[in-house]
N, C-alpha and C positions, 0 to 999 in steps of 0.2 A: 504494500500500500504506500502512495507517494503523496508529495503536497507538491505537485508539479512537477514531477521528475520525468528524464525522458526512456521512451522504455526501454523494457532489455534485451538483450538478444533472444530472438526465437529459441525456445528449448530452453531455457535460462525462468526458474521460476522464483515469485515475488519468495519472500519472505514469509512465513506464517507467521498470525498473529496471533501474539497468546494473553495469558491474564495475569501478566508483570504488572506490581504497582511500584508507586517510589518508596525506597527502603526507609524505615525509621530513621525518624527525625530529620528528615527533608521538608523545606517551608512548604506550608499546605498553600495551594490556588488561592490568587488575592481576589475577593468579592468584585463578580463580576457581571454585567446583566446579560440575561438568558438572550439566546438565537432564538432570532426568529425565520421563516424562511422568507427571502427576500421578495417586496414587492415589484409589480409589473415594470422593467426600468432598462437601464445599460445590459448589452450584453453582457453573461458572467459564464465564468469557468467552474467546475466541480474539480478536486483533486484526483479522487482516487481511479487510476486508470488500469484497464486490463492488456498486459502485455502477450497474449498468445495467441495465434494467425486461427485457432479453433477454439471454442465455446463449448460444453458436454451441458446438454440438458436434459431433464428428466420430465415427462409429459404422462401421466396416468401409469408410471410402470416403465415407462418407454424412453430410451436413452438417445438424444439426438446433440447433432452438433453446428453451430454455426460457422462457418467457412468462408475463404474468401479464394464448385465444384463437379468431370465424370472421366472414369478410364472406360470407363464403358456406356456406352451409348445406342438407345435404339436405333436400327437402321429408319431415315425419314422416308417415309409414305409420299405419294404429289400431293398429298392435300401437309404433310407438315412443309416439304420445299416446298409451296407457294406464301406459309404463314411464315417461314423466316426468311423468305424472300421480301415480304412486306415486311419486317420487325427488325433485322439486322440492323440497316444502314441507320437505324437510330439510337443505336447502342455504343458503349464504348469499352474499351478494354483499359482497367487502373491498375499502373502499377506502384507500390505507395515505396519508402526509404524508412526504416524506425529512425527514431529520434536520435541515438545515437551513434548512427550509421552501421550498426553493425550486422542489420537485418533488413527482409524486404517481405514485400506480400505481393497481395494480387487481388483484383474481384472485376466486378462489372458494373456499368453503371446506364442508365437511361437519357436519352439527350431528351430535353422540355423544350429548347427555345433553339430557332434557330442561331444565334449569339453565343451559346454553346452553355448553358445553364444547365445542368447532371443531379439524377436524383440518386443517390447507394444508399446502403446500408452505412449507420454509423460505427460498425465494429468493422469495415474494410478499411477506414481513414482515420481510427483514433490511435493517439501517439505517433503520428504520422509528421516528419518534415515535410518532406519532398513529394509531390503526387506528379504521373508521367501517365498523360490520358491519350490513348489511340482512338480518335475515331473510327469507326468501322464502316460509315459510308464514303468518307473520303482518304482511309489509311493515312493522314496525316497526325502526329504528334504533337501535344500541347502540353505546356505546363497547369498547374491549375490550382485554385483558393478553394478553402474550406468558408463558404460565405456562413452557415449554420449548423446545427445537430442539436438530435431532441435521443438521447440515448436511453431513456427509457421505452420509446418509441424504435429504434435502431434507427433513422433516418439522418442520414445527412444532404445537403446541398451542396455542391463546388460549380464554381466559376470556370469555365476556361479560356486561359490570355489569349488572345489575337483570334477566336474565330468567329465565322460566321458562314451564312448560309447553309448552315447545315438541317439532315433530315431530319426529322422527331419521332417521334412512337407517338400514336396515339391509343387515348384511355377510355377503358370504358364508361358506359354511360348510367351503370347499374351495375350494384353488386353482384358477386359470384355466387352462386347456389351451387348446395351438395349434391351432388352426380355428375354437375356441368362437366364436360372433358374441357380441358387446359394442358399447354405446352408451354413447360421452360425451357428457358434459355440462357446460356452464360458463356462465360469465358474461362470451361470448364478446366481443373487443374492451373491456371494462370499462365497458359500457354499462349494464350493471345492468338493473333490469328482471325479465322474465321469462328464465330459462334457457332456452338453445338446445341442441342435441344435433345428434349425426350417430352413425350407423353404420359398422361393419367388423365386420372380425374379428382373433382374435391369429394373427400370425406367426412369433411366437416368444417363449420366457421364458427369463429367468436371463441377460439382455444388459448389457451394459458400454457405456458412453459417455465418452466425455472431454469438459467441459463446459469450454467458454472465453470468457469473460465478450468480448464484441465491442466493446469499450471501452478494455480494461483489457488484454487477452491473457492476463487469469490465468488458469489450469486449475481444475479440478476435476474428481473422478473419480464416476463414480454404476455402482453395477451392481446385477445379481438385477430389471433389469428389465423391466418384459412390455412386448415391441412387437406396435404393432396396424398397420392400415391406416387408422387413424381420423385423418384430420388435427386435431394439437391445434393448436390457436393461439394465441395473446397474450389474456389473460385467462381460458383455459381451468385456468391453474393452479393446482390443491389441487380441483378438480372429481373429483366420480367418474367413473368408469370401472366400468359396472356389465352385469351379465348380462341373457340374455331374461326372466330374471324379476324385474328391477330389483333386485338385490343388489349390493352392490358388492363389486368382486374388485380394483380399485385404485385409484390419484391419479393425474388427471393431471397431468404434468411436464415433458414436454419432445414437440416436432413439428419436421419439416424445416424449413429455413430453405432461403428463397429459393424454396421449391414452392410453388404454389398450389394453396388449399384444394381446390379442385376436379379437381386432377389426382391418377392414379393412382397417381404416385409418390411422392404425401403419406405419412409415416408418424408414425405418437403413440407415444412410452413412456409408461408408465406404473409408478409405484411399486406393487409389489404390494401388496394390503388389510393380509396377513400383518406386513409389514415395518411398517407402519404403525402396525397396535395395537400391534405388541411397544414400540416408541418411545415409544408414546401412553402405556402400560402402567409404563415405566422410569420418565415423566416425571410421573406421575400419585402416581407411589410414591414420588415424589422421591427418586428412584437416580440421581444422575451419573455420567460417565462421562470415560473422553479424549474421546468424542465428542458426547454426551448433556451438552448447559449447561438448567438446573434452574433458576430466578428469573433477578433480577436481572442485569444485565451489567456487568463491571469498565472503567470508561472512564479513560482515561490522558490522552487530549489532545493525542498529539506526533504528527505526520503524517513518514512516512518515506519514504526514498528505497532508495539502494543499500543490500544487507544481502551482506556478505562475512565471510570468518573474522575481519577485525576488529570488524568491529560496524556499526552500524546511522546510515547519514545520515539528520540532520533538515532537512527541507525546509519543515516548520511547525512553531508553536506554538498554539496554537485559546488564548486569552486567555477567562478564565473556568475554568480547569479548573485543575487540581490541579499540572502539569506547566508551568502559567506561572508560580508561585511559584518554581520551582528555580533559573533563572536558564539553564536549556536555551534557547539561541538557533540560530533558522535557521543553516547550515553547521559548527551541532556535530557530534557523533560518538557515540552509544552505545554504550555494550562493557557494560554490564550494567543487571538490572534484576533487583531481591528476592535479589543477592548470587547471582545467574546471569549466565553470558558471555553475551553474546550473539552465535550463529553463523550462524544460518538463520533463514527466515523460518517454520520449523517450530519453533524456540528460543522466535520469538517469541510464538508463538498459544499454546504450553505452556506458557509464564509467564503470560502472561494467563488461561489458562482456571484455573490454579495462585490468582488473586486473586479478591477479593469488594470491591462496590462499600463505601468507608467505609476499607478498609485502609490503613496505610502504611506503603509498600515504599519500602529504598533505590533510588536510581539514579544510575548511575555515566558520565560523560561524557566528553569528551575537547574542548576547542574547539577554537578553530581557529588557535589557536597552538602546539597541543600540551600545554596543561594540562591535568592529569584533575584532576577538579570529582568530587565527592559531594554531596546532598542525601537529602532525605525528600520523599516525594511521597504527597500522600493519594488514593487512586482515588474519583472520583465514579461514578454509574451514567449508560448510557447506553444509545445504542439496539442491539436484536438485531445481532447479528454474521452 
């Protein structure tokens, strides 16, 4: 768990957190007033981010994963080559850089505008510096911005520099119902390239998932949505999920873990289309939200450990940021931040999403003698949360 740290290398997992307090006779937290979650305002950042290119969820018994994916693919039917013949050239292939250069990913993403405006999933671009977008109806290559993300939603938006005229996807016009057949489509494995698809159908909408990073053991919760029988895969991620008439009715986001594509017990979520533009829509309007971060991201620098009613262990300092000038050293103690306690690790993504990159907040410590320490800390920007 970090307070804006950048992520770690693929296969490299967080820290567990455990139920360390501070040792006898350490200054207890100075009286401070309670978090609230921040009202409707600036864009803001949440800390805690998930460092692992897969997600392992568990859905009624059922273990699935979110990916940024197929080795195996159904042969296309004329009637699937004429719906990715419609649906390609509006799609694009993302390839992301982690934070600190030392790892990469992949997924897919939907062009909205000809100007080049991308709808993904928010777990193919968080902890991300670097995004390298292919479009796929005119094979040319873009850099590209993170304009928003609503990560309890998985939805991100990016910009990309210099283009235009390009094709789009279009959405459907009504929701998806249970039996409708549907075909995804991605930029299966991150191989880029031409898109691959397969068929199903839904077997259900309006589904909940518990999402747990296979690295990390953090959770996440995702609901309102549609399961198919379509196996998605690792790279299938922020791909559509579109009808017999190549429309699209959602994102894909999440498939079984540990099934293979080719078995029958394969199953895809998908974010519904709905959920999608309304985010797209928040984000476009620049409306934030508790959930909805709007630009820029607030980066703090301090890598943490336990977080209890006393506060929060540091277990780094990232040298270069804002948070190495204080004089916060490995096996400090936080107990506040912007003249908030800190109690949870929901205290702490609410003070962050509460900041903007450039600001400066107090921050309050404890070492590890038991002195409380005060400083000013300036937040720089960093990467998606």
């Amino acid at each position: 768990m970090s307070m804006g740290e950048p992520a770690r290398p693929m296969g490299e997992p967080f820290r567990a957190v455990d139920e360390r307090g501070l040792d006898d006779g350490r200054a207890p937290a100075p009286a401070l007033r309670p978090w609230e979650p921040p009202a409707r305002r600036r864009p803001r950042a949440p800390i805690v981010t998930m460092a692992a290119v897969l997600l392992v969820l568990a859905a009624v018994g059922l273990g699935v994963e979110i990916g940024r994916g197929t080795t195996a693919r159904s042969t296309p039917t004329s009637r699937m080559a004429a719906i990715t013949a419609k649906v390609d050239p509006g799609l694009v292939d993302i390839d992301t850089t982690l934070s600190d250069q030392t790892g990469s990913g992949a997924g897919t993403g939907m062009v909205v505008t000809p100007s080049g405006e991308i709808f993904t999933n928010n777990h193919v671009i968080e902890s991300e510096t670097s995004l390298r977008v292919t479009d796929v109806g005119n094979g040319r290559t873009y850099t590209a911005t993170v304009v928003g993300y609503d990560a309890t939603a998985d939805v991100a938006v990016l910009q990309l520099t210099g283009a235009s005229h390009l094709r789009t996807v279009t959405f459907a016009s009504v929701p998806v119902r249970t039996r409708e057949a549907v075909v995804a489509i991605g930029n299966a494995g991150g191989k880029g390239g031409a898109p691959t698809a397969v068929s199903g159908t839904v077997t259900g909408v309006d589904q909940k998932v518990t999402a747990e990073d296979a690295q990390s053991g953090r959770t996440e919760h995702l609901s309102g949505l549609v399961r198919t029988s379509v196996p998605i895969q690792a790279g299938d991620s922020g791909g559509p999920l579109v009808d017999s008439a190549g429309a699209v009715v959602g994102m894909d986001t999440a498939g079984t873990a540990s099934v293979p594509a080719t078995s029958r017990s394969a199953k895809g979520f998908a974010v519904p289309i709905g959920t999608v533009r309304a985010v797209g829509a928040a984000i476009e309007r620049t409306e934030p939200s508790p959930t909805i971060h709007v630009g820029p991201t607030a980066f703090l620098g301090i890598e943490v450990g336990a977080v209890n009613a006393v506060g929060a262990s540091v277990e780094g300092v990232l040298t270069g940021t804002g948070a190495a000038t204080t004089g916060v050293r490995p096996g400090d103690t936080i107990v506040a931040l912007d003249g908030h306690g800190i109690h949870s690790t929901t205290t702490l993504a609410g003070i962050m999403q509460g900041e903007w990159p450039g600001a400066t907040v107090p921050i309050s410590w404890v070492d590890r003698s038991g002195q409380l320490h005060t400083a000013t800390v300036t937040l720089s920007r960093g990467p998606p949360l």
